[in-house]
C-alpha positions as CSV (number, residue, x, y, z in Angstrom):
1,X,-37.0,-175.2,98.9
2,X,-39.7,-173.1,99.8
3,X,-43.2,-173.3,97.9
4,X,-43.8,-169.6,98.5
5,X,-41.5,-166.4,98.6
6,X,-43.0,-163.4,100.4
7,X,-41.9,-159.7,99.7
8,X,-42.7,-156.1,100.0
9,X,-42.3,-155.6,103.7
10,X,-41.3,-153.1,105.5
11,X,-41.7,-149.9,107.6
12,X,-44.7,-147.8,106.8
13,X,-46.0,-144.6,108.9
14,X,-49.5,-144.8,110.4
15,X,-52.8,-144.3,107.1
16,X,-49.9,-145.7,105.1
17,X,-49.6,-148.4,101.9
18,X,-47.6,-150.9,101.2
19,X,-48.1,-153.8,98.9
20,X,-46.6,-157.4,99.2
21,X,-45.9,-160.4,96.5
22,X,-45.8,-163.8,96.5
23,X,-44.3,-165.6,94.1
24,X,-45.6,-169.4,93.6
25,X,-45.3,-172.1,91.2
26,X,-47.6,-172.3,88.2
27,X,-49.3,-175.4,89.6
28,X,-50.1,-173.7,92.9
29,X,-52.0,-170.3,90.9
30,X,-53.8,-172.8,88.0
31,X,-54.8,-175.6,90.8
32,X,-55.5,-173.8,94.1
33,X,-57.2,-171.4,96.5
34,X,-54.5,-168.7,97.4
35,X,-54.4,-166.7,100.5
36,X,-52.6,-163.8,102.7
37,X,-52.2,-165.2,106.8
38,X,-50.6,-163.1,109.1
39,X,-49.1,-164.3,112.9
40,X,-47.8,-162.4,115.5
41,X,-45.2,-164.0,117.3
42,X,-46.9,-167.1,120.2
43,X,-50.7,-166.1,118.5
44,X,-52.5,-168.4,115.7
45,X,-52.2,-167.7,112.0
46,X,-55.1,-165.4,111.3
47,X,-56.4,-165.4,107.0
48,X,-56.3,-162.3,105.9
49,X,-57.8,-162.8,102.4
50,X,-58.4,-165.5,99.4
51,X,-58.6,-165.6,95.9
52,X,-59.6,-168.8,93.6
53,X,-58.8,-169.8,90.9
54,X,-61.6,-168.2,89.1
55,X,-60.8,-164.7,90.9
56,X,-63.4,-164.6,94.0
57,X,-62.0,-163.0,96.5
58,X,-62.6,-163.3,100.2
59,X,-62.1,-160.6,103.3
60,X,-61.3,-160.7,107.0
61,X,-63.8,-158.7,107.9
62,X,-61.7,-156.4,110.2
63,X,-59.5,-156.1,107.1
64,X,-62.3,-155.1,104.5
65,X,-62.3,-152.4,102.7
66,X,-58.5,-151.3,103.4
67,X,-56.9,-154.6,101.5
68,X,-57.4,-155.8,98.0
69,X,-55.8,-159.7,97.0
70,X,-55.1,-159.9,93.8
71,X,-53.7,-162.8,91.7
72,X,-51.3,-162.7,87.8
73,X,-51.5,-166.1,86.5
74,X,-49.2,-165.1,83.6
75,X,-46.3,-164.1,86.7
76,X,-47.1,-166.2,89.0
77,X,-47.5,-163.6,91.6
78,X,-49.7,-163.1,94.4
79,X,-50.6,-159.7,95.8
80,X,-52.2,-157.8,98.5
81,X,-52.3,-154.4,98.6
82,X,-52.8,-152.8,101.7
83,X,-54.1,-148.9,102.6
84,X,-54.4,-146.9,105.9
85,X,-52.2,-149.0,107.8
86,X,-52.7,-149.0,111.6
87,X,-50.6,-150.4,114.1
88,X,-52.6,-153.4,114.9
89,X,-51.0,-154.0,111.0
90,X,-47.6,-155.1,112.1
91,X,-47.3,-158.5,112.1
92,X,-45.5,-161.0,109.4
93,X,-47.7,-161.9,106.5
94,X,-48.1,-165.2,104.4
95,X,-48.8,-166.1,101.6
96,X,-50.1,-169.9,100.8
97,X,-52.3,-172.3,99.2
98,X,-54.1,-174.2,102.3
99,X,-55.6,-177.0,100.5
100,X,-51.9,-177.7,98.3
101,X,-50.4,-179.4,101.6
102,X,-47.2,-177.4,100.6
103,X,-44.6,-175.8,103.1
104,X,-45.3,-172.1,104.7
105,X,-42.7,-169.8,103.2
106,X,-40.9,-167.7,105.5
107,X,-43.5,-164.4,105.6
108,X,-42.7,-160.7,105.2
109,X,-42.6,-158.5,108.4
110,X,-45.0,-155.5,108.4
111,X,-44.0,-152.7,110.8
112,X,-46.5,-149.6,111.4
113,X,-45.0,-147.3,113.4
114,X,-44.1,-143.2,113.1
């Protein structure tokens, strides 16, 4: 059973927004660093963002600016909202904890395309 559940994908037209959730166990938001990844298919994971525990967030620098992680303790939920969407944007994202040692979920595909 998967650690972390991806959603909010989809198909959004070129300067578009869309916003993903990850829902995670209560351990994984109280204990770790959280993070968006994002692979295209035979290329490395690339981090998109983090979030700690005590809310400092970290940016891909060619992702700064247009994507905001965000974190709800109370719903367990991870977020990333994502603006002016381009088509170097579609790709699956991920969500997960890299120092938990927990299982990859299964990602949420990202398509930008008119």
């Amino acid at each position: 059973q998967g650690q972390f559940v991806e959603s909010g994908g989809g198909l959004v037209q070129p300067g578009g927004s869309l916003r993903l959730s990850c829902a995670a166990s209560e351990s994984m938001f109280r204990h770790y660093i959280l993070g968006w990844y994002r692979q295209a298919p035979g290329k490395q994971r690339d981090l998109v963002a983090t979030i700690t525990v005590s809310k400092t967030t970290y940016y891909n620098e060619a992702m700064k600016g247009r994507f905001t992680i965000s974190g709800d303790n109370d719903k367990n939920t991870l977020t990333l909202q994502m603006n002016d969407l381009n088509a170097e944007d579609t790709i699956v994202y991920y969500c997960y904890a890299p120092d938990s040692g927990g299982s990859w979920g299964q990602g949420t595909q990202v398509t930008v395309s008119s």
